[in-house]
N, C-alpha and C positions, 0 to 999 in steps of 0.2 A: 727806554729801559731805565728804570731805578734799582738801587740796590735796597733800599727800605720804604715800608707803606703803611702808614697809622689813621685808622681813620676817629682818632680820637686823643689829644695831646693841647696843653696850657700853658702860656706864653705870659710872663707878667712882664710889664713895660718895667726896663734899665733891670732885669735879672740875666747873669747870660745861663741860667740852666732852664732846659724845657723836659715837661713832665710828660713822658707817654703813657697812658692812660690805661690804654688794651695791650699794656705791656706785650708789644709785641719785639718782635729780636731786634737785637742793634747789634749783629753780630757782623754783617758785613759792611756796617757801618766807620770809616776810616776817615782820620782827620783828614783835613784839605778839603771833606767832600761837601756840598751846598744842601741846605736845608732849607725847604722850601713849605711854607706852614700859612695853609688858606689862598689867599690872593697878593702876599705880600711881595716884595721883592727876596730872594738868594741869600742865606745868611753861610759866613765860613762858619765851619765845625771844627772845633777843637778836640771833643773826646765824645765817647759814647759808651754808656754802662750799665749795670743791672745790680741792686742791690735788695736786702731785705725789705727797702721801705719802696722799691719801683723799681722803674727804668729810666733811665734820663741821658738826653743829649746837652752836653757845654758849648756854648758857644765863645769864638775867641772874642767877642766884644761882644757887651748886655744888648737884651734887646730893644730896637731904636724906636717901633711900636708898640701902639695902646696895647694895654693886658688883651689875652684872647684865652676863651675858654671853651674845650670839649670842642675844637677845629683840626680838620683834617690836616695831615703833611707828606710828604716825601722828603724821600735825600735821593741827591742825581750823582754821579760820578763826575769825575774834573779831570783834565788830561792828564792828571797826575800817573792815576791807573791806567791809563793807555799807554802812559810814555813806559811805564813798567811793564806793559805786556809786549809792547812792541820791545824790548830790551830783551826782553826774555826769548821771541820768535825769532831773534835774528839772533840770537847764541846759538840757538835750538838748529836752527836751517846751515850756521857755520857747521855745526857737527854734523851733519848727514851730508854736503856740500863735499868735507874732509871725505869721509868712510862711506861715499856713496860708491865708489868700487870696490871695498870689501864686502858691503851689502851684499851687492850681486854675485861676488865670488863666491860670498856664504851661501847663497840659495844654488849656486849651478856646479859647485866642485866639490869636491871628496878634500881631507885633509885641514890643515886648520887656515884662520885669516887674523888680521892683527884691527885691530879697533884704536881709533883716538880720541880719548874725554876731551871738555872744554878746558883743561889745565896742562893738555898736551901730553897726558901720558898715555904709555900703550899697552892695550889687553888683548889676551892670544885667546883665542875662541876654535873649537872645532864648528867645522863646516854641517849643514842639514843634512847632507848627505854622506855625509863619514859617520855621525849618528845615527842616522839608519841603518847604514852600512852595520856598525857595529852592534848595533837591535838585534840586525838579522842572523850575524852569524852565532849569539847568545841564545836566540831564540829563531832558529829557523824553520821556518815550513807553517809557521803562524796558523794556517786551517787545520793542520795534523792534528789527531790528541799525542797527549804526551803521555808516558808510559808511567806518570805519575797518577793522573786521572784517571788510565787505565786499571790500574792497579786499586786505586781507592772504590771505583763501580764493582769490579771484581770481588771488592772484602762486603760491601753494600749485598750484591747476592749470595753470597758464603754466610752472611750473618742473615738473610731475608729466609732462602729455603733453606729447610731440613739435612737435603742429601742431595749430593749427586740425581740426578735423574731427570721427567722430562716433566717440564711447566705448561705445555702445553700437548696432548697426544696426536690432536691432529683431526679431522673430520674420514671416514670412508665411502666409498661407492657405497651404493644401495644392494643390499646383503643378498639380493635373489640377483641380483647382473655377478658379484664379485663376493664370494662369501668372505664374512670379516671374520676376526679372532678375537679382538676387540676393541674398544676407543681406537680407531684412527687406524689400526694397523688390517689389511684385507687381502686377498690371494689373489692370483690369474690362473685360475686351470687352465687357460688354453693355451699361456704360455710358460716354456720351458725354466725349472730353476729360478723363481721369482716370486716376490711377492711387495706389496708396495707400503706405505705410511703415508697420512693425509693423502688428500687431496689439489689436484690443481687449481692454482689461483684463477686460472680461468673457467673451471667449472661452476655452475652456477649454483649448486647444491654439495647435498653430503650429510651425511648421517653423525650420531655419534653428541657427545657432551663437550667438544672443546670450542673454546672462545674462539680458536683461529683454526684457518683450513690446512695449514701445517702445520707439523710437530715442531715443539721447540725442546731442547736437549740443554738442559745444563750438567755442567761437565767440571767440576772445581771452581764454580763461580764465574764463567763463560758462559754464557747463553746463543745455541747456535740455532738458526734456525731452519730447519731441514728444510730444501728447498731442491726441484732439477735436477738430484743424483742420481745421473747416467741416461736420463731423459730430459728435453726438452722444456718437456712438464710436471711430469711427475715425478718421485720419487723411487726409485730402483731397486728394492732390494736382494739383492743376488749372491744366490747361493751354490756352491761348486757342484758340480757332473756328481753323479749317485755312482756306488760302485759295481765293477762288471765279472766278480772274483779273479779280478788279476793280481790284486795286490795282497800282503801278509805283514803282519807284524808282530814282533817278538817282544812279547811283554820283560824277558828278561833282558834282553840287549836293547832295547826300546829303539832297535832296527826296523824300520817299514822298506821291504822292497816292493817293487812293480814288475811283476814278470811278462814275458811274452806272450802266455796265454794260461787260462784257468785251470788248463791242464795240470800244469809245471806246476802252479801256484796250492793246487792241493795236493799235489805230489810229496811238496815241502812241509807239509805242517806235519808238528810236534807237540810234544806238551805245553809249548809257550808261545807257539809260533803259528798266527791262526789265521787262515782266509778274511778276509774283511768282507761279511757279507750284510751284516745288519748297524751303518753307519747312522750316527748321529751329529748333525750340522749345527754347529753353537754359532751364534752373530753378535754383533756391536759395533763398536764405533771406538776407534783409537785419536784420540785430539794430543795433540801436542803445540810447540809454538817454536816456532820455523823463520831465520834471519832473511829478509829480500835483498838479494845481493847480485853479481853478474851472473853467477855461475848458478845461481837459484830465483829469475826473475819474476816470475810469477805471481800474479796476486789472485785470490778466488770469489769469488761472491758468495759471501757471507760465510767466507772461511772454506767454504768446500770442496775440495779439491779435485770428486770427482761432478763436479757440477757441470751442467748441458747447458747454462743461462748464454745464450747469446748476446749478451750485454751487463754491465754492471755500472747500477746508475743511469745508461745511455751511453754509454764506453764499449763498442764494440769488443766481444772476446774474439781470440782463437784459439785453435788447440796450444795445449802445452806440448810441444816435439820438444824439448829440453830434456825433461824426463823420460826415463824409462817406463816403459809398460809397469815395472811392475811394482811403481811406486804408486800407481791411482788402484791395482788390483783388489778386488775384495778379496779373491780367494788364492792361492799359488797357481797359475797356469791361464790367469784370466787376464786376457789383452783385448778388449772392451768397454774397457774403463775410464780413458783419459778426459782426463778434464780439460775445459776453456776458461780461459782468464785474461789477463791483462799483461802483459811483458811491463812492469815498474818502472825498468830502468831508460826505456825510452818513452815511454809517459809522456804526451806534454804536460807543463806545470796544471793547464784549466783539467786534464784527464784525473792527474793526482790527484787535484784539490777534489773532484767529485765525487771520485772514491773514497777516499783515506777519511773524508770529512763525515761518510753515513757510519756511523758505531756500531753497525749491524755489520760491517766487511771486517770486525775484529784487529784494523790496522792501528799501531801505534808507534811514533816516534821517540826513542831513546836518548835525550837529551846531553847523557852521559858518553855516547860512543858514538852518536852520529847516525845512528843506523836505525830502517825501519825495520818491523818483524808481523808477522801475520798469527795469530793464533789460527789451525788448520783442523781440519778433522777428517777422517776416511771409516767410510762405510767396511766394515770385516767380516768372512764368514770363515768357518773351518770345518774340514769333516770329518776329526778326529782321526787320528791315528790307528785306533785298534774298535773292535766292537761293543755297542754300547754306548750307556749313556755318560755326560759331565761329571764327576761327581764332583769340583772342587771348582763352582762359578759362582758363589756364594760370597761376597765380598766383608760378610760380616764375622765370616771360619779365619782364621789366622792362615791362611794357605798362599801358595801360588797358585795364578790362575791357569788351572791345567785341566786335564779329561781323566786322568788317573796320576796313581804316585807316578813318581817318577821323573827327570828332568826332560826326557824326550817327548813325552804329552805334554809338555808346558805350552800354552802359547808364546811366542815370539815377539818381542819389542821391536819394531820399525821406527814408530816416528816420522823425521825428517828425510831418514835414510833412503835409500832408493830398494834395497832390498831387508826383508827381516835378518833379522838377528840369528845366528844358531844357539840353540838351548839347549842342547842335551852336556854340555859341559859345564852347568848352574850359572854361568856369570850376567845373563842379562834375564831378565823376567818380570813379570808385573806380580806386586805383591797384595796381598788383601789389606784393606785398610785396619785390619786386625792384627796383624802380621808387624810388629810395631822392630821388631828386629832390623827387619830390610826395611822400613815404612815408616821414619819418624815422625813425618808428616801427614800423614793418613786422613782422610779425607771420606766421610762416610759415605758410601755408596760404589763406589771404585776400587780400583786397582792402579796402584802408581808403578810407574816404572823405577825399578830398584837404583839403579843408574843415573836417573833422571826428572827430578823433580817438576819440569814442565811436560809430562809426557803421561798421557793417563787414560786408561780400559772401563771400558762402561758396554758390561754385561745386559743385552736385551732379549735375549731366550735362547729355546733351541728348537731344533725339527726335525723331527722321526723321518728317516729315508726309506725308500722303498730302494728293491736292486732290480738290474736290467735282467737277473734271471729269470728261469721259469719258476712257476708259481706251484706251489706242493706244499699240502698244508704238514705235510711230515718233514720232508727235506730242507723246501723252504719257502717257510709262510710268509717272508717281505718279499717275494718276486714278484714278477708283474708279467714277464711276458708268456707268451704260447708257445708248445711242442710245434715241430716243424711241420706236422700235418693239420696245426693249427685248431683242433678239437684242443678241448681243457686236459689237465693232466689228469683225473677217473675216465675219460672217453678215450686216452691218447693209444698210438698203438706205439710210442717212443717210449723205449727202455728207462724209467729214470729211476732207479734202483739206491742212489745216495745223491747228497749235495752236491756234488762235483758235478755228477750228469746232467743239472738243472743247470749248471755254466757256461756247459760245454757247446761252441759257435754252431757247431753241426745238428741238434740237436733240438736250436731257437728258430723259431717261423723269423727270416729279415726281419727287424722294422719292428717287431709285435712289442707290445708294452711301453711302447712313446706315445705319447699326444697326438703325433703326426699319425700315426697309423689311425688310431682310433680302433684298434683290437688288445686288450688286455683278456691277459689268463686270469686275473683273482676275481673272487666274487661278487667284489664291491666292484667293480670293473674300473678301478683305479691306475695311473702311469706310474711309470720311477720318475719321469722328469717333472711331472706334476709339484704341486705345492698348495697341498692341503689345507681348510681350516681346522683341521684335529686329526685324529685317527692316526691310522697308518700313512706314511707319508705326507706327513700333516704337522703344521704347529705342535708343540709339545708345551714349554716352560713357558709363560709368557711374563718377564721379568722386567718391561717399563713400567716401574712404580714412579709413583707422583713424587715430585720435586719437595711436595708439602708436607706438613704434619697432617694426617689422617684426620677427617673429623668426623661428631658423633655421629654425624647425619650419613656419612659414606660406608661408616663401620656397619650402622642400621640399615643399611641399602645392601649391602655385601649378606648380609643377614637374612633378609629376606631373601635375597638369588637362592641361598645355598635351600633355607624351608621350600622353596616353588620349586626346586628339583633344578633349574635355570644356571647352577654358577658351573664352572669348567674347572672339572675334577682331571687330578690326575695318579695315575697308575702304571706300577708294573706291572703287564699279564703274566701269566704264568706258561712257559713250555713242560708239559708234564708227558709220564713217559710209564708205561709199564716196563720193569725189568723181568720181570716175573708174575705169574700165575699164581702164585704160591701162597692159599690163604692161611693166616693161622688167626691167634685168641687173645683176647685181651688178658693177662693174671692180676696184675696188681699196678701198685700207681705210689708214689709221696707226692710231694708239693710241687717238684718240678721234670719228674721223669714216669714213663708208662713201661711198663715191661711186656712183652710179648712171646709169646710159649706154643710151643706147637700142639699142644692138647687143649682143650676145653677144662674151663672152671679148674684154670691154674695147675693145672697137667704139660707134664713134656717139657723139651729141651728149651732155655731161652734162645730167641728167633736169631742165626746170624746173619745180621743182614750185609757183612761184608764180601760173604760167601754165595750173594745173590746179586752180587753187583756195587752195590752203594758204597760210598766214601766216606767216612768219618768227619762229621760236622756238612753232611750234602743236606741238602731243602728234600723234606719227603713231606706226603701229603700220607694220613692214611684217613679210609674209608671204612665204616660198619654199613652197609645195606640194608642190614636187618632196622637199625636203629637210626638210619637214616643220618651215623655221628659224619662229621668230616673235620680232623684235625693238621693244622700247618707246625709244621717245628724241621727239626734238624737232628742227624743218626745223634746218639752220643757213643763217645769211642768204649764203654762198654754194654759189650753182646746182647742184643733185643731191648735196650735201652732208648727210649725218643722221648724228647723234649719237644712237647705237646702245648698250640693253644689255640682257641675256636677260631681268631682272627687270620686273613690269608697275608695280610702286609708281614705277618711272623715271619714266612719265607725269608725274605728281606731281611729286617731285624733281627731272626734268630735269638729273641729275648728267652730269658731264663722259660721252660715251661709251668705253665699255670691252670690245671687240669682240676676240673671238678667232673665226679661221676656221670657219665652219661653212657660210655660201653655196659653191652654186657660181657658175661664169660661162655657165654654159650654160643654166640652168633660169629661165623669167619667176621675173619677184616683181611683188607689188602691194602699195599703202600704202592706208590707211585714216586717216582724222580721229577722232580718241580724245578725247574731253572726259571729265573728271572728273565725278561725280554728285554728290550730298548722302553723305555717310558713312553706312555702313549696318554693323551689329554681330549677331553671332549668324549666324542663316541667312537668308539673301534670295533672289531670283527673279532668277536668270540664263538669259539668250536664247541659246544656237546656233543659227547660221545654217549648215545644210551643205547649200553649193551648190559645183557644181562650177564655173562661170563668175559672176564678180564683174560681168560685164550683166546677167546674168538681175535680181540684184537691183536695179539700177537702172530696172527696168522696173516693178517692182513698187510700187506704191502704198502698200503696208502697210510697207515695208522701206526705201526707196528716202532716206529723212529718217534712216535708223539705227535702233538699238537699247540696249540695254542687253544687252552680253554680249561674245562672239566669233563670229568666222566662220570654218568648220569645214571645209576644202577637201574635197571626195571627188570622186570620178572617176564617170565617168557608165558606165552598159552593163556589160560584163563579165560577171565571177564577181562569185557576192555578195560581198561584204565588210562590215568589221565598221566601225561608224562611232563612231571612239573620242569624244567629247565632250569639251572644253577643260578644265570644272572637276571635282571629285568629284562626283556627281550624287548626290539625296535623291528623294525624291516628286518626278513633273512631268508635264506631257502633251505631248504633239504634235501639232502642224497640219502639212497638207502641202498645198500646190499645184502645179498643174502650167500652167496658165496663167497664168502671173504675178500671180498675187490674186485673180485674177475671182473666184474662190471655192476655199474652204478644207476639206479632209475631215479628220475627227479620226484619229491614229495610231491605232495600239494602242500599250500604254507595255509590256507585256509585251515586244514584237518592240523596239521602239525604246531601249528602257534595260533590257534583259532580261540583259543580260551584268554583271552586278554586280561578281565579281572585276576583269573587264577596263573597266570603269567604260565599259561601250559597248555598244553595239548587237550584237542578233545578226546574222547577215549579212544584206544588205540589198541589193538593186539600184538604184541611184539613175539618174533617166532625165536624159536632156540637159535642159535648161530648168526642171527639177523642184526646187521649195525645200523642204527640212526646217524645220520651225521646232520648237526644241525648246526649253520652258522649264522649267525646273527647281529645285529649291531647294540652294542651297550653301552649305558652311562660309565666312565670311568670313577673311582669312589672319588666324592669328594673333601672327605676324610679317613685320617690312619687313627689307628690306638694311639696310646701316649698313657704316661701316668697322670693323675692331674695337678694342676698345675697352679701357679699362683695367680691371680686376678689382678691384671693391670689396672689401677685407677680405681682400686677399692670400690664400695657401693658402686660409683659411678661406672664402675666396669662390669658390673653384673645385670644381665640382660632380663628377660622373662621367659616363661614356662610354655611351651608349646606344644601338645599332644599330637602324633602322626600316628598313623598306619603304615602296612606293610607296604602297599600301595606308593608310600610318596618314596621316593630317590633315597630321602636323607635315611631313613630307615634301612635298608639295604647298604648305605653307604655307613653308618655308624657299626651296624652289629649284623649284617650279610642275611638280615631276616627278608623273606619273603611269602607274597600273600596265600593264606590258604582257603581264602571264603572269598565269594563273587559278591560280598556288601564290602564298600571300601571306609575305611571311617575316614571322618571329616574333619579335618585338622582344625584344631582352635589353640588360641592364646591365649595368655591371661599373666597380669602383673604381678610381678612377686611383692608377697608383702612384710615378708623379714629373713632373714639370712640368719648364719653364722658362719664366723671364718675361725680358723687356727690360728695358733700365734705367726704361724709362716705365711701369712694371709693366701691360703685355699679355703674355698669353700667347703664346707663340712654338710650345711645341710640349708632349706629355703623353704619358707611357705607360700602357701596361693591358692583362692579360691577352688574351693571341690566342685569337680564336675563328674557328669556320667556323660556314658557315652553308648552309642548304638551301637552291635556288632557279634559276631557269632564267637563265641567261649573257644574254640581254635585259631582264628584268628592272634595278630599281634598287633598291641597296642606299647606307644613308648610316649614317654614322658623327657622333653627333649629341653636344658639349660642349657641356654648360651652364654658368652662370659668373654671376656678380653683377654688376652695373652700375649705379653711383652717377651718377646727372645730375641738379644744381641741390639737391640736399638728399632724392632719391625712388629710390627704386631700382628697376631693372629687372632680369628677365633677357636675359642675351646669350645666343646659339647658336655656335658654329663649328662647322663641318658639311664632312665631305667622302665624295665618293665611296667605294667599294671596290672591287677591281678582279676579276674571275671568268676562272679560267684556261679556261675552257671545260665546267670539270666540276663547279667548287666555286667559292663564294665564298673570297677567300681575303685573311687580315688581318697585317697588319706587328707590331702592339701598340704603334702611332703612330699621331697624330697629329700633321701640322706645321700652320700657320699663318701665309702670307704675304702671303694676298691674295685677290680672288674670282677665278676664272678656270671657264671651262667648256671642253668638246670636242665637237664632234660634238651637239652639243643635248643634252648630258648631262652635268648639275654633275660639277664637280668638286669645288671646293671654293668656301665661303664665309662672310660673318659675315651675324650678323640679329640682331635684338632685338625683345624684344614690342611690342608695337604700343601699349601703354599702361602707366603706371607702376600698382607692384602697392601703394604705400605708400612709407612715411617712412625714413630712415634712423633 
């Protein structure tokens, strides 16, 4: 070993300094130590250094040989440095000799131990294991997250999506085994009150756009992922028993009782106080975050409380028996629900750590209080209170989340609780995230709990119910089951003369109108217990919008559905009603009222129509036959005065009326009572009535209470004619009588809906007193009127130009046009290529390419803009839509369009605005 190596250094004879050459270090070079240069003998060293002009070692005496030049050397060590390391090892070994029993107390005890230096003083040191000791209890649970990182993930998705809603919708079964509604979400007709989301991870396939085979739900910056609720596999979603007319509710005391039998129950009704026969079931999912403690042990797989997961992680579950039934409930009365999970608190450490550790079980540790907490979530369904549709589940309305005004339609706050909240004394309720009074914290897409900052409502649609009555398209057209001798109600020999009778136990074949039977009274031959994808007893609102911002590409996709006829409209049908026979005349008209006279060309008393039944501000429909008009509006409260306008959503709205000429004064009209139904989406079962006298129906037993649909004027004797039908027609059948109901003969659907292009009948002789009854299945609109509107995202929000026919969906669904020539025209597009907008940025007017087009001068042709429409933070699309005008030989086009207003002619749009009927998503 040497401590220095030069292989180049000069030695002059009687010098004692030698020069190293390859200046190399002399840094551990130390007096005493032997220099050793060529073959000579060991010289002592004095010093050794590095200067500007070199490096050089001194010797303590010159050197005793001849000069030497450019020869190797070394320096060796002397026991000088040994006797100094060994001095040092044997201090070193005294001190560990001393504190070799503290050593080992430090490594195996808790608490502290005392040390002694080489100058004998002493240091208090805690022990490795009192260190730990005090790690752990600062930071315990070390695999947990902590409800800091908790929290900071949470603000990461709060600032990532848009809204509330769900990130991923889920994959469904294949639409001809399980028919879907849509992305992800699918029915079980053949089982009761159900309907599911995604699909199972163990299924090998699955339809639909999403990334994953479950849905994922964010809920305030939570991401849950629906998984196993109340199935093994799938997901459950379950919705309560349909109603059996036993129950009433009083709109004024927002009292619901349940009587002993339907009898009693329509005994009781009053002006406020109404059988519940045509319910509507709203769903979602209420998430809150919920403390693991003795008394609440539980933990769930991936937050879900009514989850079937056999395992979490590989952690054996079991049921929760802690809880009550009717804390997993979806619905009040439902005790098949309970969830499996993990009992926390006797956990072993490796069970905790496997859970609490995956961030998909929503578990975090609170560093502040010691305590774990679970963020939770439960599946909810409700069937309102009284009949009818939601109106107040719209989270972007300043509202409580409720089915009408009122404190007692609110929905109920649960939570953690084991039973809901009572509401009809305002103090607990979910608020809209508009609702900024109770909702400081408001959070777009939800409902917060007023009460309760971690507690929060996420609105996912609703579903039109069918009841376990019998089926009567006048008393009552949601039933479903059969007369006791088990023929349809036109063939029954059972009395059923009002709604009550369609209730009453005696009067129902057992069994008929469930799944299980497999005998249904309605046309469509549908169950109550079923669960539709549309229609009656069907899907209705479908309100899981995306987590994201809407992009241009899905807006353009939504666009196309709705031009292919394909997107899923939704409406209210109309129950309309003769009160009276009684035709009288059109006299005169202003801007927003029609007057009616009992004489021709503005002769005779104005019409009172309070004295024929109607109510001031009720939904009437009236008819010219002659002139083939049909106007929607509302009485006004003075005498033969209505508030008149082409569109039928008017019922509904009851907007100011907006009447351009199209009566004459010479030809009767007749008015009808039009009531709103339950909302219905997709395709449903619409009734024509084509009778030529509005008595005949009054005579009629079956008809005479109304229907669901319109009434279809034809002319009796003659040439045959073709009997055009009011909506686009799908699948349906026909009854016909000629004696006022006594009894009923089946059409053929071939003659009666055989004219497809002309959406009608082939020709047809209709006798005096003779009723058509046609029922049918129809497109719901997939647009209402509106005024227009202003265009979200400027240019970039302005669509293009698309011409239809009467033919496609959207025509019928914009301006209620239908086809009257068997040539269909062929819809084309074309880019717009300049605009103007208003200072309030609407659109005013837009150019584009001229085209013509093929098609017969009665015929309707429309000119159809699409356009983006921002309302409350959600966007829709707008239409602006107008006629084209045919010089007799050719359609023929401007390459405009203007925009000023809706106006029609002659019962033929002109022009107008509409917007989808439901928001497609988020800004």
């Amino acid at each position: 070993m040497t401590w220095f190596n030069s292989a180049n250094s000069n030695a002059t004879s009687g010098s004692n300094v030698i020069k190293i050459n390859d200046n190399q270090s002399v840094a551990n070079v130390r007096a005493n130590d032997a220099l050793v240069l060529g073959s000579f003998a060991p010289v002592e060293i004095s010093n050794a250094y590095a200067t500007t002009h070199g490096t050089f070692i001194e010797l303590k005496k010159p050197w005793p040989n001849a000069t030497q030049s450019q020869v190797p050397c070394v320096v060796l060590p002397t026991s000088g440095d040994f006797n100094t390391a060994v001095s040092a090892l044997n201090s070193a070994s005294k001190m560990v000799n001393d504190n070799y029993k503290s050593m080992v107390d430090w490594q195996t005890k808790t608490g502290t131990v005392q040390f002694r230096d080489l100058e004998g003083n002493t240091q208090t040191v805690k022990t490795l294991r009192q260190m730990q000791s005090e790690i752990d209890i600062s930071n315990p649970f070390p695999w947990a997250m902590r409800k800091v990182e908790f929290e900071a993930r949470r603000q990461q998705n709060l600032e990532r999506y848009t809204a509330s809603g769900f990130v991923n919708h889920g994959l469904h079964i294949d639409a001809n085994v399980n028919p879907a509604v849509g992305n992800g979400l699918w029915t079980w007709p053949g089982s009761p009150n159900q309907m599911s989301i995604g699909v199972a991870e163990t299924d090998s396939g699955g339809q639909g756009k999403s990334r994953t085979k479950h849905a994922t739900l964010n809920v305030s910056g939570v991401l849950f992922d629906l998984k196993r609720i109340c199935h093994v596999n799938y997901v459950f979603l379950k919705l309560p028993p349909t109603e059996d007319g036993t129950r009433t509710y009083d709109s004024d005391t927002g009292i619901t009782v349940t009587h002993s039998s339907s009898a009693i129950a329509f005994a009781s009704e009053n002006g406020t106080n109404k059988v519940v026969t045509d319910p509507v079931n709203m769903w979602g999912f209420e998430a809150f975050l919920r403390e693991i403690n003795d008394d609440d042990p539980f933990v769930y797989a991936n937050g879900l409380i009514q989850s079937r997961a056999t395992n979490i992680d590989g952690v054996t579950t079991t049921d929760d028996t802690i809880r009550p039934n009717s804390y997993f409930s979806w619905y009040s009365g439902d005790e098949t629900s309970r969830g499996r999970g993990v009992n926390w608190q006797i956990a072993s450490e490796a069970q905790r750590m496997r859970i609490g550790s995956n961030p998909e079980n929503l578990i975090y540790f609170d560093d502040l209080n010691g305590k774990f907490y679970q963020w939770c979530i439960r599946g909810c369904s409700y069937t309102g209170v009284g009949n009818g549709d939601w109106d107040f589940i719209d989270s972007t309305v300043a509202i409580p989340l409720s089915q009408k005004a009122g404190n007692g339609t609110r929905v109920p706050v649960q939570g953690s609780g084991n039973t809901p909240q009572e509401t009809r004394t305002g103090a607990r309720f979910f608020a809209s995230s508009a609702l900024h009074a109770h909702n400081p914290k408001s959070r777009r897409g939800i409902f917060t709990a007023k009460t309760d900052d971690d507690c929060f409502f996420i609105v996912c649609g609703t579903v039109s119910r069918l009841n376990t009555g019998i089926y009567h398209p006048s008393h009552n057209p949601l039933g479903s089951s059969l007369p006791r001798d088990g023929e349809t109600y036109d063939q029954t020999s059972v009395a059923l003369t009002n709604k009550a009778d369609c209730f009453e136990q005696a009067n129902i074949l057992t069994g008929s109108g469930a799944i299980a039977s497999g005998k249904s009274g309605r046309p469509d031959g549908r169950f109550y217990d079923a669960i539709y994808e549309d229609g009656e007893g069907g899907v209705c609102r479908d309100m899981r919008y995306n987590s994201q911002s809407l992009t241009a590409e899905e807006i353009a996709e939504t666009d196309l559905q709705v031009k292919l006829g394909h997107y899923r409209g939704i409406e209210q049908p109309l129950f309309v009603r003769f009160l009276t026979a009684q035709p009288f005349y059109y006299g005169s008209s202003n801007t927003s009222n029609l007057y009616f006279r009992a004489g021709q060309n503005n002769t005779g008393d104005l019409i009172n129509f309070e004295s024929l039944g109607f109510k001031v501000g009720s939904s009437v429909i009236i008819h010219q036959p002659a002139t083939n008009y049909v106007g929607y509006g509302s009485l006004h409260e003075v005498a033969g005065h209505i508030e008149l306008r082409s569109n039928r959503s008017n019922i509904i709205d009851k907007l100011p009326g907006s009447y351009s000429g199209q009566l004459n004064k010479t030809d009767p009209c007749y008015i009808m009572k039009a009531d709103p139904m339950p909302s219905l989406a997709g395709e449903f079962c619409h009734t024509d009535v084509a009778v030529t006298d509005p008595a005949t129906v009054l005579q009629c037993s079956a008809l005479r209470g109304g229907w669901i649909g319109s009434w279809v004027p034809t002319r009796s004797n003659g040439a045959p004619k073709k009997i055009h039908w009011s909506r686009p027609v799908g699948r349906g059948e026909v009854s016909i009588t000629g004696n006022l109901g006594a009894s009923w003969v089946a059409g053929d659907a071939a003659l009666w809906f055989g004219d497809i292009d002309n959406n009608s009948s082939l020709p047809v002789t209709v006798s005096e007193g003779q009723i058509i009854m046609a029922t049918y299945k129809t497109a719901a609109a997939m647009t209402e009127q509106t005024e227009k509107s202003k265009v979200f995202g400027a240019a970039k929000g302005v669509g293009g130009v698309c011409v239809v026919g009467a033919h496609n969906k959207l025509a019928f669904s914009l301006c209620e046009q239908l086809p009257e020539q068997s040539q269909p025209i062929r819809s084309r597009s074309f880019q717009v290529s300049g605009f103007e907008f208003s200072e309030d940025s609407k659109i005013e007017s837009v150019q584009h390419p001229q085209f013509n087009l093929a098609g017969a001068a009665s015929d309707v042709a429309i000119k159809v803009l699409n356009y983006t429409i921002e309302q409350n933070g959600q966007l829709f699309i707008g239409y602006e839509y107008e006629s084209i005008n045919h010089d007799g030989n050719r359609w023929l086009d401007s390459g405009e369009m203007s925009f000023d207003g809706n106006s029609s002619n002659a019962n033929r749009v002109s022009k107008g605005s509409s917007i989808l009927t439901e928001a497609i998503g988020w800004v």
